[in-house]
C-alpha positions as CSV (number, residue, x, y, z in Angstrom):
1,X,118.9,103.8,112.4
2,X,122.7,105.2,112.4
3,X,123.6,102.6,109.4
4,X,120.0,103.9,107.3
5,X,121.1,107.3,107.5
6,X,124.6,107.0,106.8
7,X,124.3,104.6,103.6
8,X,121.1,107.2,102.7
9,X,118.4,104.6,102.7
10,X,115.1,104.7,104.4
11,X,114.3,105.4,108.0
12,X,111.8,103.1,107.9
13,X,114.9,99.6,108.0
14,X,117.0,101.9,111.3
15,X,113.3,102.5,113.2
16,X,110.7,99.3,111.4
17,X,112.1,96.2,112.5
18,X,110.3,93.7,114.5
19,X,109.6,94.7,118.2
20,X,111.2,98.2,117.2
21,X,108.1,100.3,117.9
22,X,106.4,99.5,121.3
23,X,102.9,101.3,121.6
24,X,100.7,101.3,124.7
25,X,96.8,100.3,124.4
26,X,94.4,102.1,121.9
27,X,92.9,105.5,123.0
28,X,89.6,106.2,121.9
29,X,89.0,109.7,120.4
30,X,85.9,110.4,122.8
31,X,88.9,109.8,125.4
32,X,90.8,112.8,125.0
33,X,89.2,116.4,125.5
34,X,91.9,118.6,123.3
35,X,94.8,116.3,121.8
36,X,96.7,119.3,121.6
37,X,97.5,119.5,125.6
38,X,98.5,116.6,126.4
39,X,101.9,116.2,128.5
40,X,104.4,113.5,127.1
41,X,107.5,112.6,128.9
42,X,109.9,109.4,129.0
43,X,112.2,108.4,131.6
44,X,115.7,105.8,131.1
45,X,116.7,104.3,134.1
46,X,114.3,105.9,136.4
47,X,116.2,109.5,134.8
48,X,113.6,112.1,133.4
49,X,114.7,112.7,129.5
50,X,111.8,114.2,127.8
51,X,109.4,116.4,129.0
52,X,106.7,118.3,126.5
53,X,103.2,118.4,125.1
54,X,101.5,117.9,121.8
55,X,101.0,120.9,121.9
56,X,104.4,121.5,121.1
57,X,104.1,120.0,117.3
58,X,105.2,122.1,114.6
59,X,101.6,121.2,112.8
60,X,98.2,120.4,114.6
61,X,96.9,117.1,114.8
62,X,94.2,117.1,111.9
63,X,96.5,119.0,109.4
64,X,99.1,116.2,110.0
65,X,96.1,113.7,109.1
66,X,95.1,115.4,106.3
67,X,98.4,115.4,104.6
68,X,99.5,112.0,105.2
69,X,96.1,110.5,104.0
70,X,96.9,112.8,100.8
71,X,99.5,110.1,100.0
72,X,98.1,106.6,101.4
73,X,94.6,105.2,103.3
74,X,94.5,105.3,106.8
75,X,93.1,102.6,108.1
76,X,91.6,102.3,112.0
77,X,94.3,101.7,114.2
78,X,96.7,102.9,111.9
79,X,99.8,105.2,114.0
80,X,101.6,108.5,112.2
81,X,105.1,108.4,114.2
82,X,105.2,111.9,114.9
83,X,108.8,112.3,116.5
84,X,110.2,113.1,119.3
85,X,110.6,115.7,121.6
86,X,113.8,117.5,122.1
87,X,116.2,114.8,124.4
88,X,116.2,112.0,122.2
89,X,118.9,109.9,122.8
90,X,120.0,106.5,121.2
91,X,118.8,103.5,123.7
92,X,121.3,100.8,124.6
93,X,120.5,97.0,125.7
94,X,119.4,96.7,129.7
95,X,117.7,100.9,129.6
96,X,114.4,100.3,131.0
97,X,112.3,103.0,129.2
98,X,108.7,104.7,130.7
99,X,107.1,106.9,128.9
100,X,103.6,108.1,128.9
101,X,100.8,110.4,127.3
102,X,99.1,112.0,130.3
103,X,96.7,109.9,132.3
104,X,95.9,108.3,129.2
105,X,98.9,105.8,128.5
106,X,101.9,104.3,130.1
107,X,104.3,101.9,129.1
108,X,107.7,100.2,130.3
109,X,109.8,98.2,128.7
110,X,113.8,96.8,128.7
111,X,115.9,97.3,125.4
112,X,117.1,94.1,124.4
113,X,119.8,93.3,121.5
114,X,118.5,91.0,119.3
């Protein structure tokens, strides 16, 4: 991501590549009462570096929706990579990462160089 910012070109070559975007399992709509309370966090090495809501998003849920499927088709199962909350730091090879959306989804995982 540092080298497509710095040479200018697209996000999308520092944060698309292969195995660059772990997800956890799908979450039904009829799963989630209010999407806009629900508690994220992440840890790296076992150390708490995010903590916040979706409630904390500069725009609601179905306004973000609405504007991106102004400009392409959303498809089922598509994902809008909201960001991040504030913490964010880069991940190096060996961090084990957990993060999590509520009761709803957890995931771990090891950074690897590739």
């Amino acid at each position: 991501m540092q080298f497509a910012r710095s040479s200018g070109g697209p996000w999308t070559l520092g944060k698309g590549f292969d195995t660059s975007t772990p997800v956890s399992r799908f979450i039904p709509y009829d799963d989630v009462d209010d999407p806009h309370t629900l508690p994220l966090w992440l840890r790296v090495n076992g150390e708490l570096k995010q903590n916040g809501c979706t409630g904390d998003l500069i725009f609601k849920i179905p306004d973000i929706i609405s504007y991106v499927s102004k400009y392409m088709t959303l498809e089922p199962y598509d994902l809008i990579l909201t960001g991040t909350p504030h913490g964010s730091e880069p991940f190096k090879a060996g961090d084990i990462i957990e993060c999590g959306m509520g009761d709803l989804a957890k995931i771990k995982f090891n950074v690897q160089n590739e």
